[in-house]
C-alpha positions in Angstrom: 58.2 3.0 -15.5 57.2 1.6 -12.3 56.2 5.2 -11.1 53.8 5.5 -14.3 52.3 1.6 -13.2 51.4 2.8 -10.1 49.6 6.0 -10.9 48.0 3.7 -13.6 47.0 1.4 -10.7 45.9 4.1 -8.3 44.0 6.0 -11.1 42.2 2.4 -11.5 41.6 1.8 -8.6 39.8 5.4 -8.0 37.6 4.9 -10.9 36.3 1.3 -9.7 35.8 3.3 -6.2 33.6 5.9 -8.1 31.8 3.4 -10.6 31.0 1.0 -7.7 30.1 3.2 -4.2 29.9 7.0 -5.7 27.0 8.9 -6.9 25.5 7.4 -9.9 27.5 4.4 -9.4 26.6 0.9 -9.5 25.2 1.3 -5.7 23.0 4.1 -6.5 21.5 2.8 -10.1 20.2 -0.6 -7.4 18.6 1.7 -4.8 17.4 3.5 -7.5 15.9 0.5 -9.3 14.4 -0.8 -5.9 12.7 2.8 -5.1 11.5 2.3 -8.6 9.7 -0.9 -8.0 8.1 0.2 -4.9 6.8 3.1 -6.9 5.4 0.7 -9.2 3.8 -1.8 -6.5 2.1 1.8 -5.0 1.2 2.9 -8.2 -0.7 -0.4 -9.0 -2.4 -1.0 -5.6 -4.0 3.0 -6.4 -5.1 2.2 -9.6 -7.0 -1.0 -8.3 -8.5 1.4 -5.3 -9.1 3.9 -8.1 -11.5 1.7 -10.0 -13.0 0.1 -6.8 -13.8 3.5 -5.8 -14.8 4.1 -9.8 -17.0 1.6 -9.9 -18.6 2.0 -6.6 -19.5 6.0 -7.7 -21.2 4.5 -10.5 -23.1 1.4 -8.6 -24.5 4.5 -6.4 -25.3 7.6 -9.3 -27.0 4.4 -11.8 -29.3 2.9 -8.8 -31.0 2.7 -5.6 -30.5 -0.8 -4.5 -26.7 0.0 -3.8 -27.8 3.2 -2.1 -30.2 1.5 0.1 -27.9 -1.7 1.1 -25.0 1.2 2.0 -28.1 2.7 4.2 -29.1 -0.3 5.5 -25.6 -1.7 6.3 -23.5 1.4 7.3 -26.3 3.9 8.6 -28.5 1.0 10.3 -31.5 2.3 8.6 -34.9 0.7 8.3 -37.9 1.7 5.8 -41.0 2.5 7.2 -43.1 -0.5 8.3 -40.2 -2.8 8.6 -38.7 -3.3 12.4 -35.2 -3.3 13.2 -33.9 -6.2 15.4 -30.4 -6.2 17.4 -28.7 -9.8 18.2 -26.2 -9.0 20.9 -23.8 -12.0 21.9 -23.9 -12.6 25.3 -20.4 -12.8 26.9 -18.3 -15.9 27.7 -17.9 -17.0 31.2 -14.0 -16.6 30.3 -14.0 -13.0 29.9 -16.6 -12.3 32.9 -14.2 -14.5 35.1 -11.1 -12.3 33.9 -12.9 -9.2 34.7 -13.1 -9.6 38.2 
């Protein structure tokens, strides 16, 4: 009897090993469950670029004005008879002083 209570116990005690640290285990189905909602968080920050970029395709095929601010904006372009006028911030004696 006591010989059959301890194979009983070790036999027990293998199958929490297995349920808790091996492969499909308890341990794996968390990580699992954590990789899966990462994926999720990815998933959902693409779809939201995915309709920014969706909607910025169809801001530029329906109009001109979206066009012509990307133009103006991005490119630095200017339409004819307009003049183009660059501000430029002059430095602060702090970072002239630290430069020589």
């Amino acid at each position: 009897m006591k010989v059959f209570s301890t194979v009983l116990i070790l036999l027990f005690l293998v199958l929490q090993y297995k349920l808790w640290c091996g492969h499909g285990g308890v341990k794996h189905l968390l990580k699992s469950q954590q990789a899966i909602a990462q994926q999720h968080v990815s998933n959902d920050q693409a779809k939201a670029q995915n309709q920014l970029l969706t909607a910025q395709v169809r801001e530029l095929q329906s109009g001109y004005e979206v066009l012509e601010e990307h133009a103006r904006y991005e490119l630095a372009m200017v339409k004819k008879g307009e003049a183009f006028y660059r501000v430029v911030q002059p430095e602060s004696s702090q970072s002239r002083n630290h430069e020589r």
